[in-house]
Legacy VTK file of the C-alpha trace (Angstrom):
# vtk DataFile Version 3.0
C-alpha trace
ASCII
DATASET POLYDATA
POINTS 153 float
-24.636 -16.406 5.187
-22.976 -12.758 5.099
-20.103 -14.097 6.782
-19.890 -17.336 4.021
-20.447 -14.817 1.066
-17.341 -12.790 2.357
-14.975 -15.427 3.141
-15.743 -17.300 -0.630
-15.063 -13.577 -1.996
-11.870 -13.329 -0.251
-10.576 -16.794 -0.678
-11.544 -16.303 -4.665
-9.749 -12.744 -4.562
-6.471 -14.756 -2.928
-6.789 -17.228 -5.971
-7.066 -15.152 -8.829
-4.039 -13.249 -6.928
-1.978 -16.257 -6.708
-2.465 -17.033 -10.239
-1.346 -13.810 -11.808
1.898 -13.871 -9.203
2.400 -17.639 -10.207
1.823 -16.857 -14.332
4.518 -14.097 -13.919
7.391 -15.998 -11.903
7.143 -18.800 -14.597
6.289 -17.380 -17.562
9.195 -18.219 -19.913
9.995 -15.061 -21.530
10.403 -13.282 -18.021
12.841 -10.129 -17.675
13.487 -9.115 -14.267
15.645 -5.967 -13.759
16.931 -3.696 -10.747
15.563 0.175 -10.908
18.114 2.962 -10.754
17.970 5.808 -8.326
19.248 8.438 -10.223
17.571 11.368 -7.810
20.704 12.012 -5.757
23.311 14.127 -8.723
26.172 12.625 -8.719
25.105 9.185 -6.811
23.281 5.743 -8.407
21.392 3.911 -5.983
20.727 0.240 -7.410
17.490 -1.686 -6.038
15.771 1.202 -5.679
13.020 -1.008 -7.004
12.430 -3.714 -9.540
10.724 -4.529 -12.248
9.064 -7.541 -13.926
8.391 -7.987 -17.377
6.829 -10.250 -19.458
7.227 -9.383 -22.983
3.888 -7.631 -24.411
2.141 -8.772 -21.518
2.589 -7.149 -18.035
4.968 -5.289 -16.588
5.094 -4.442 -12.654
7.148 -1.927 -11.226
8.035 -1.884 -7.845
9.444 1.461 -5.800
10.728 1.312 -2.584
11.454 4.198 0.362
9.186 7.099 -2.019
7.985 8.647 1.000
11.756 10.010 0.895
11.692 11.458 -2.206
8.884 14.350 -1.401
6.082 14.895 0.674
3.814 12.544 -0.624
0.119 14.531 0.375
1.004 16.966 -2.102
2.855 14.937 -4.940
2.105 11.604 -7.070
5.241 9.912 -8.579
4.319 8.967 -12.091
5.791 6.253 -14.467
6.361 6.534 -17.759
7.257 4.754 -20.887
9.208 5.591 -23.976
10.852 3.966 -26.828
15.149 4.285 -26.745
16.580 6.810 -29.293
13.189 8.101 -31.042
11.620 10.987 -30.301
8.766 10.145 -29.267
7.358 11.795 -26.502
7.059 9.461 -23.375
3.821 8.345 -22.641
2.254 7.952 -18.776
1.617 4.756 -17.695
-0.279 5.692 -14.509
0.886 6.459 -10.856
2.445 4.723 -7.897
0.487 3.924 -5.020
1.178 1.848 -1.567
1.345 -1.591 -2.210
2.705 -2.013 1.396
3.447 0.624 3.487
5.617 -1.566 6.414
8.339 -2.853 3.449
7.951 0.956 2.316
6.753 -0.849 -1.279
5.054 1.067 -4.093
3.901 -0.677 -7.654
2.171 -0.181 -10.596
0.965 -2.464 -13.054
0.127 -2.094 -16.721
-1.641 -5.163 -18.659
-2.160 -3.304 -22.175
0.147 -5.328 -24.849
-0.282 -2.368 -27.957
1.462 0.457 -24.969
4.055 -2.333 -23.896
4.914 -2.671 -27.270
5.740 0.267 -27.827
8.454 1.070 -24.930
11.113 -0.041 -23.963
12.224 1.657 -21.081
10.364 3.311 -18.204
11.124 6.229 -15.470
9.792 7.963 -12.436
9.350 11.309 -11.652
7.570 13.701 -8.847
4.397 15.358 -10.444
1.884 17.422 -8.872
-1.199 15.200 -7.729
-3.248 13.508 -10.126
-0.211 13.385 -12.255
0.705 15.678 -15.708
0.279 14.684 -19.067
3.967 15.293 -19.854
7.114 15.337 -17.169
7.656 18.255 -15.286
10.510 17.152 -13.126
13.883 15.068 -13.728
13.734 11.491 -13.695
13.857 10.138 -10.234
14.052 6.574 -11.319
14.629 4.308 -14.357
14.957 1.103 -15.936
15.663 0.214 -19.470
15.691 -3.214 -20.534
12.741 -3.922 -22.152
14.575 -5.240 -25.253
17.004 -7.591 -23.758
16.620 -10.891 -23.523
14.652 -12.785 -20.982
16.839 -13.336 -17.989
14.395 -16.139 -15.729
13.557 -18.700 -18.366
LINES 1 154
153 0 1 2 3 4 5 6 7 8 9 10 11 12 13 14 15 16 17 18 19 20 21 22 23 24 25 26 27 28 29 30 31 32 33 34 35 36 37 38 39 40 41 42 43 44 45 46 47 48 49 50 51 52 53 54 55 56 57 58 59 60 61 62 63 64 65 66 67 68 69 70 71 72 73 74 75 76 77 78 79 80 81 82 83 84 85 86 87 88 89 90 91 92 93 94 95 96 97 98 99 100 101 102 103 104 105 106 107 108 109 110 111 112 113 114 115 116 117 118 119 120 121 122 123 124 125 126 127 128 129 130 131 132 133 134 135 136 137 138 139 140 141 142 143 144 145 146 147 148 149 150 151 152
C-alpha cells in the first residue's frame, strides 16, 4: 500500500509538472530570450542561460556553468528585477539553485504577477549566502526584454 501511495504521488507530481512545462511552451504571449554573460570585462558570452516569460505570469530563468563563477559553498547567486530607466531600486527575486547538476543547469522561478509587473529586466550577481537585500557585486548576468513583444506565439 506504501509502495501504491508513493508511486500515485510521484506519477501526480510528474503531471502537475508536465502541465506547467506544457502551459508555458504554448502559452501565446510567450517571450523567450538568451541571458548575457557580462562577468568576463571586456567579453559577452550569449546563452549563458535563458529565460522564459509569460507576460504577468511566470518567468523562469535558467543559468548554466555557475559553479565557474565562484565557489559556490560560500556564495548564492541572486536574481533580481528592476524596471528600465527609473530609479527604482532593484528588487530580489530569490536565488539560484541546481536544477540539474550533469547539464550544469540552475533556475529560478517567480509566479507573483503584481512583482512581474513591475520589471522589466532581470540580472545576476554573486552575494554572500542567504543572499543581500540590495547588490553587493557587479552584475554577472542579464536579460532585458520584458517589454518586447512575444517572440513564440
Amino acid at each position: 500500500l506504501r509502495e501504491q501511495t508513493e508511486a500515485l504521488e510521484r506519477d501526480s507530481d510528474l503531471l502537475a509538472k508536465d502541465r506547467n512545462i506544457r502551459d508555458l511552451m504554448t502559452a501565446r504571449n510567450l517571450r523567450v530570450a538568451d541571458v548575457l554573460d557580462e562577468g568576463t570585462p571586456g567579453k559577452v558570452r550569449p546563452l549563458a542561460g535563458r529565460v522564459f516569460y509569460t507576460k504577468d505570469t511566470i518567468l523562469i530563468f535558467y543559468a548554466y556553468d555557475l559553479q565557474n563563477k565562484g565557489n559556490v559553498s560560500k556564495v548564492d547567486f541572486q536574481v533580481w528585477g528592476k524596471r528600465e530607466g527609473q530609479s527604482q531600486q532593484p528588487r530580489s527575486l530569490g536565488i539560484l539553485y541546481v536544477d540539474d547538476s550533469t547539464q550544469r543547469r540552475w533556475v529560478l522561478k517567480v509566479q507573483d504577477p503584481k512583482v512581474l509587473a513591475q520589471i522589466d529586466q532581470v540580472f545576476v550577481t554573486v552575494e554572500p549566502q542567504g543572499g543581500s537585500k540590495q547588490p553587493t557585486s557587479k552584475h554577472l548576468l542579464s536579460a532585458a526584454f520584458l517589454n518586447d513583444e512575444p517572440n513564440h506565439p
